[in-house]
Backbone as a chain_set.jsonl record, in Angstrom:
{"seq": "XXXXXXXXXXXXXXXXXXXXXXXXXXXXXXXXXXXXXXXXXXXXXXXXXXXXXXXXXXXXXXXXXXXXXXXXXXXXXXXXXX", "coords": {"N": [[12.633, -5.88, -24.651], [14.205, -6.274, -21.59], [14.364, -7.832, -19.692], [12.422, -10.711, -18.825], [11.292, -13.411, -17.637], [10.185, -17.067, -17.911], [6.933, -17.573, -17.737], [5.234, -19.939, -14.758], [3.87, -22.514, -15.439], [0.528, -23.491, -14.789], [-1.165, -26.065, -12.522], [-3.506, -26.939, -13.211], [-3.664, -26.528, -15.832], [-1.64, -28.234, -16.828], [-2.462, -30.558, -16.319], [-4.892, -31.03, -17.517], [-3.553, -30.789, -20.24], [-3.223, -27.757, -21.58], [-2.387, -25.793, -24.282], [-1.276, -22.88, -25.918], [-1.181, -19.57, -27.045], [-1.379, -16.811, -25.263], [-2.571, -13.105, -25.324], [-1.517, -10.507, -24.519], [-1.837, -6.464, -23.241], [0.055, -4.002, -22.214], [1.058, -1.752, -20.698], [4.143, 0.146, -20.378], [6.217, 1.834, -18.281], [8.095, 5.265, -18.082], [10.237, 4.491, -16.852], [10.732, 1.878, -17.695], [9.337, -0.564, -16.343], [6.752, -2.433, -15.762], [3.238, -1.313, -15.706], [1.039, -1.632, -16.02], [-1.529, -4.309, -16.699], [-3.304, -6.132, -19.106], [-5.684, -8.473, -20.126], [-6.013, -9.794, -23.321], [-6.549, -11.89, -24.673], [-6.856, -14.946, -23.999], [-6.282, -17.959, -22.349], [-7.179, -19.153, -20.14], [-7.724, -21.665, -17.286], [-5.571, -21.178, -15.411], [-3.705, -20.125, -16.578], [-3.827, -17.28, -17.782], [-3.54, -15.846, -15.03], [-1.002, -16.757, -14.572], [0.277, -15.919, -16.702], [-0.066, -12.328, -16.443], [0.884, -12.681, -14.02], [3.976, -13.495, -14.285], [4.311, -11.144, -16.002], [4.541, -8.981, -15.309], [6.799, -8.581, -13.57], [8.668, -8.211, -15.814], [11.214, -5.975, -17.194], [11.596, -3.481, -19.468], [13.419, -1.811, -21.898], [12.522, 1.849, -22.476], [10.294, 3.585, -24.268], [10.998, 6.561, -26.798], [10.406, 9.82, -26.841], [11.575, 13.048, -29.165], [13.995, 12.106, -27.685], [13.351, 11.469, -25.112], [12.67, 9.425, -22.369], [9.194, 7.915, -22.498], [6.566, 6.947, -21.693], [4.763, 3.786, -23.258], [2.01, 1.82, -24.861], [2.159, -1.361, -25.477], [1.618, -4.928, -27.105], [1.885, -8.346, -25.772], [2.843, -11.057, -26.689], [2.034, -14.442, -24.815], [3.568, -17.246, -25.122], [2.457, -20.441, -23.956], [3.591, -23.933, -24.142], [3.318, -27.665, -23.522]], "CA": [[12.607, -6.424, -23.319], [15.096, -6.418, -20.867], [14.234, -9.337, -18.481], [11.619, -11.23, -18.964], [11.675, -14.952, -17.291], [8.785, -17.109, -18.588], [6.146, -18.093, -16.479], [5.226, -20.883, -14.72], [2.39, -23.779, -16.051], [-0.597, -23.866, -13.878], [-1.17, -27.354, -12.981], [-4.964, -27.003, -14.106], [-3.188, -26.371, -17.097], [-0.721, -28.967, -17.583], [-3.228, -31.869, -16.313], [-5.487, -30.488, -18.955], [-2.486, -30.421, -21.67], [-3.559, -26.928, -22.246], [-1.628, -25.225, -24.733], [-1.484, -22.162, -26.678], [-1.057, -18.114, -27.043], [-1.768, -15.368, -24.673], [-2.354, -11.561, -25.755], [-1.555, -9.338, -23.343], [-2.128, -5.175, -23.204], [0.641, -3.444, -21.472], [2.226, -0.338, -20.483], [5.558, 0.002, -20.133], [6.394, 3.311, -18.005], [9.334, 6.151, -18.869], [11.603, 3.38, -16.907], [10.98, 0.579, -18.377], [8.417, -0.857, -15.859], [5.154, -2.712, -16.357], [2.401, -0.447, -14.976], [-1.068, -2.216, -16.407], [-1.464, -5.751, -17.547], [-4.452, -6.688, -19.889], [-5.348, -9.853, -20.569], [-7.266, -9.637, -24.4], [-7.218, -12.98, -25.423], [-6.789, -15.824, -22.725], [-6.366, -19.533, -22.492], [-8.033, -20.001, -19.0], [-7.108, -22.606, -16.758], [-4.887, -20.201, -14.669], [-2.857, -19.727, -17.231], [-3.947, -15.886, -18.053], [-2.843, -15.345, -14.189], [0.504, -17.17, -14.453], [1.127, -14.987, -18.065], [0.182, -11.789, -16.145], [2.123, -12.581, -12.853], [4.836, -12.998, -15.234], [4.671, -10.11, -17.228], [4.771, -7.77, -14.065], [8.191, -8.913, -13.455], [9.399, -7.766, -17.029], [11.759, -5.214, -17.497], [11.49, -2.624, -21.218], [14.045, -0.161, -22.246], [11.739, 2.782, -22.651], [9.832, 3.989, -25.768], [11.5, 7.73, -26.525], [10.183, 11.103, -27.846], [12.77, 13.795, -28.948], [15.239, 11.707, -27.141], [13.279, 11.842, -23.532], [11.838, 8.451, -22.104], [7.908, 8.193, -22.735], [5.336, 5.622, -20.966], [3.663, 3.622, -23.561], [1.372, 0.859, -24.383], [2.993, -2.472, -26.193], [0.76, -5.933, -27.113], [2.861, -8.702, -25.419], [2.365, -12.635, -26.426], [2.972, -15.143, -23.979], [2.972, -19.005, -24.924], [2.609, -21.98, -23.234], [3.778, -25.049, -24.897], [4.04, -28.607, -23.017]], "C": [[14.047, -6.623, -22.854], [15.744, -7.643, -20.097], [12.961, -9.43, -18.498], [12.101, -12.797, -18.667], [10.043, -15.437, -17.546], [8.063, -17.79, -17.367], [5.721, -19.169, -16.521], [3.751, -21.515, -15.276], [1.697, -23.858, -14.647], [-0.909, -25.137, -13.546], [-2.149, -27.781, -13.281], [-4.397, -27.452, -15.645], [-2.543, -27.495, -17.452], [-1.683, -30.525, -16.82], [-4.142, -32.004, -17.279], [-4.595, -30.604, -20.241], [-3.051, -29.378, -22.346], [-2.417, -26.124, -22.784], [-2.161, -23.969, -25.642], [-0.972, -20.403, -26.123], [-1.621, -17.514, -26.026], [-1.954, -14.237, -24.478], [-2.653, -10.897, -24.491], [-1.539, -7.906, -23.582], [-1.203, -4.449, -22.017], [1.359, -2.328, -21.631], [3.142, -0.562, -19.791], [5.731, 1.245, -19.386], [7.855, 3.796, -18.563], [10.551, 5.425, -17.771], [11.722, 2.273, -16.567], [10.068, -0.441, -17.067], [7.313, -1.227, -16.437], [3.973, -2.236, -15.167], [0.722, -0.922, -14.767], [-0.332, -3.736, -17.383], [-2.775, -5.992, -17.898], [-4.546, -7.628, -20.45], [-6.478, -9.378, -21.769], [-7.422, -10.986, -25.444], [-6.245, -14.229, -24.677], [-7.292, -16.803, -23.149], [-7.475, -20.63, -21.007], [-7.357, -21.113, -18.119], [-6.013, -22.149, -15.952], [-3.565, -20.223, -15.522], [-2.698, -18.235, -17.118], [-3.322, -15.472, -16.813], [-1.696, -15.788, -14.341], [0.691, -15.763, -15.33], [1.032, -13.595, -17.459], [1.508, -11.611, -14.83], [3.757, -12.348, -13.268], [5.158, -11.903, -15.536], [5.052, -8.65, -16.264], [5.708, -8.148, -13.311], [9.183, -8.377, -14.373], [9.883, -6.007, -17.241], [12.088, -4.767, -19.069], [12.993, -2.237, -20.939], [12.914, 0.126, -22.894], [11.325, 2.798, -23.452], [10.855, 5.682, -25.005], [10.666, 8.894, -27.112], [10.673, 12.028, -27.971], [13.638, 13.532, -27.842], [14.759, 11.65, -24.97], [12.314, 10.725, -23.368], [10.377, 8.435, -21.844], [7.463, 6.555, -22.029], [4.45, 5.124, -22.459], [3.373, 2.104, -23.68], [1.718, -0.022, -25.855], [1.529, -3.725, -26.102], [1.6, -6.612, -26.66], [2.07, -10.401, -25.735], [2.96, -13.4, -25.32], [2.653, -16.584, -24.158], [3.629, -19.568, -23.881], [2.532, -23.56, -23.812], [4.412, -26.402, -23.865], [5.29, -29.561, -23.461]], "O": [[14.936, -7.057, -23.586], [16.852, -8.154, -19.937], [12.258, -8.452, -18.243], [13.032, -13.342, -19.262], [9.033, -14.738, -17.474], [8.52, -18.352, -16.372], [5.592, -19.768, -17.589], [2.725, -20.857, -15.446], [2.241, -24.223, -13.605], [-1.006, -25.709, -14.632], [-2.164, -28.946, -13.678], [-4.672, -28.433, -16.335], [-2.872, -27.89, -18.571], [-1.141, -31.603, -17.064], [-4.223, -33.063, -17.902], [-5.175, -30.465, -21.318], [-3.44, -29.575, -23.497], [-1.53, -25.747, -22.018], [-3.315, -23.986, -26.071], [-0.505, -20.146, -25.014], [-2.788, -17.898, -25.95], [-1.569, -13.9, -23.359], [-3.63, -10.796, -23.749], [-0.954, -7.885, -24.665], [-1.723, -4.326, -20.908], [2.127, -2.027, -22.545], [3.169, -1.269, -18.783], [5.195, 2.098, -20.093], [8.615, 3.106, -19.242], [11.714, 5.812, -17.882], [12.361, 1.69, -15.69], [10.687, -1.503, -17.129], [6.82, -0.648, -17.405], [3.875, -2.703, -14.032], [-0.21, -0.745, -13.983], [0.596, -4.034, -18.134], [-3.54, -6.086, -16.939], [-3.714, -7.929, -21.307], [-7.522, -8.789, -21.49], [-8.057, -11.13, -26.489], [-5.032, -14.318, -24.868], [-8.242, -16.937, -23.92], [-8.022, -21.724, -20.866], [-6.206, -21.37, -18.473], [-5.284, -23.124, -15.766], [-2.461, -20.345, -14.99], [-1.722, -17.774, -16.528], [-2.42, -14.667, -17.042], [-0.972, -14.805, -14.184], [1.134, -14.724, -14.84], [2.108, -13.066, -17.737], [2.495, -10.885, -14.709], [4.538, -11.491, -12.856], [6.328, -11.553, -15.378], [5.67, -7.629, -16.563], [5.435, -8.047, -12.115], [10.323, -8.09, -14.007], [9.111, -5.06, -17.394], [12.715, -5.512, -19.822], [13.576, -2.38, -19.864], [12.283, -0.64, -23.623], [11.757, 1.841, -24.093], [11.219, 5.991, -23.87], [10.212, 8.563, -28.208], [10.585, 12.609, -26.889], [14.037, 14.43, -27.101], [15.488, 11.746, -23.983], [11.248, 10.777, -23.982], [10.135, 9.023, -20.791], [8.017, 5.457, -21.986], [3.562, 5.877, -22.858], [3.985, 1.236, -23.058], [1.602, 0.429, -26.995], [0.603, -3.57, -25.306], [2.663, -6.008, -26.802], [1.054, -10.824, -25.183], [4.09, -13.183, -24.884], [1.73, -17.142, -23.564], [4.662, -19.412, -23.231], [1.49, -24.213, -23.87], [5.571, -26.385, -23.448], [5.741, -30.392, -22.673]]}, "num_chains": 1, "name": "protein.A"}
């Protein structure tokens, strides 16, 4: 990752004191772009939207193949700890 800034607490979330992990499903494209966001294991409480809104802000360097930038698909955690 390039740039990645973390995302903000829902305030469902933080009146709740919800905490914990977020697995996300993403492709990265051939520059360094996030193209698809999958949420595959979610906390709820508008968290899962904060952690995507997030994550479609985040800048890769590329994956490569024989040296020529390739699109592919990365797991991405995202906590939330009060």
């Amino acid at each position: 990752m390039v740039y990645g800034p973390d995302p903000e607490y829902s305030d469902q979330a933080r009146k709740a004191n919800v905490e914990g992990t977020i697995l996300l499903k993403v492709t990265v494209t051939e520059n360094g772009d996030v193209a698809n966001v999958q949420v595959t294991k979610g906390l709820g409480s508008g968290l899962d939207e904060k952690a995507v809104e997030a994550v479609r802000t985040w800048k890769f360097k590329s994956g490569t193949k024989d040296g020529t930038p390739v699109s592919s698909e990365i797991n991405v955690e995202v906590s939330f700890h009060l």
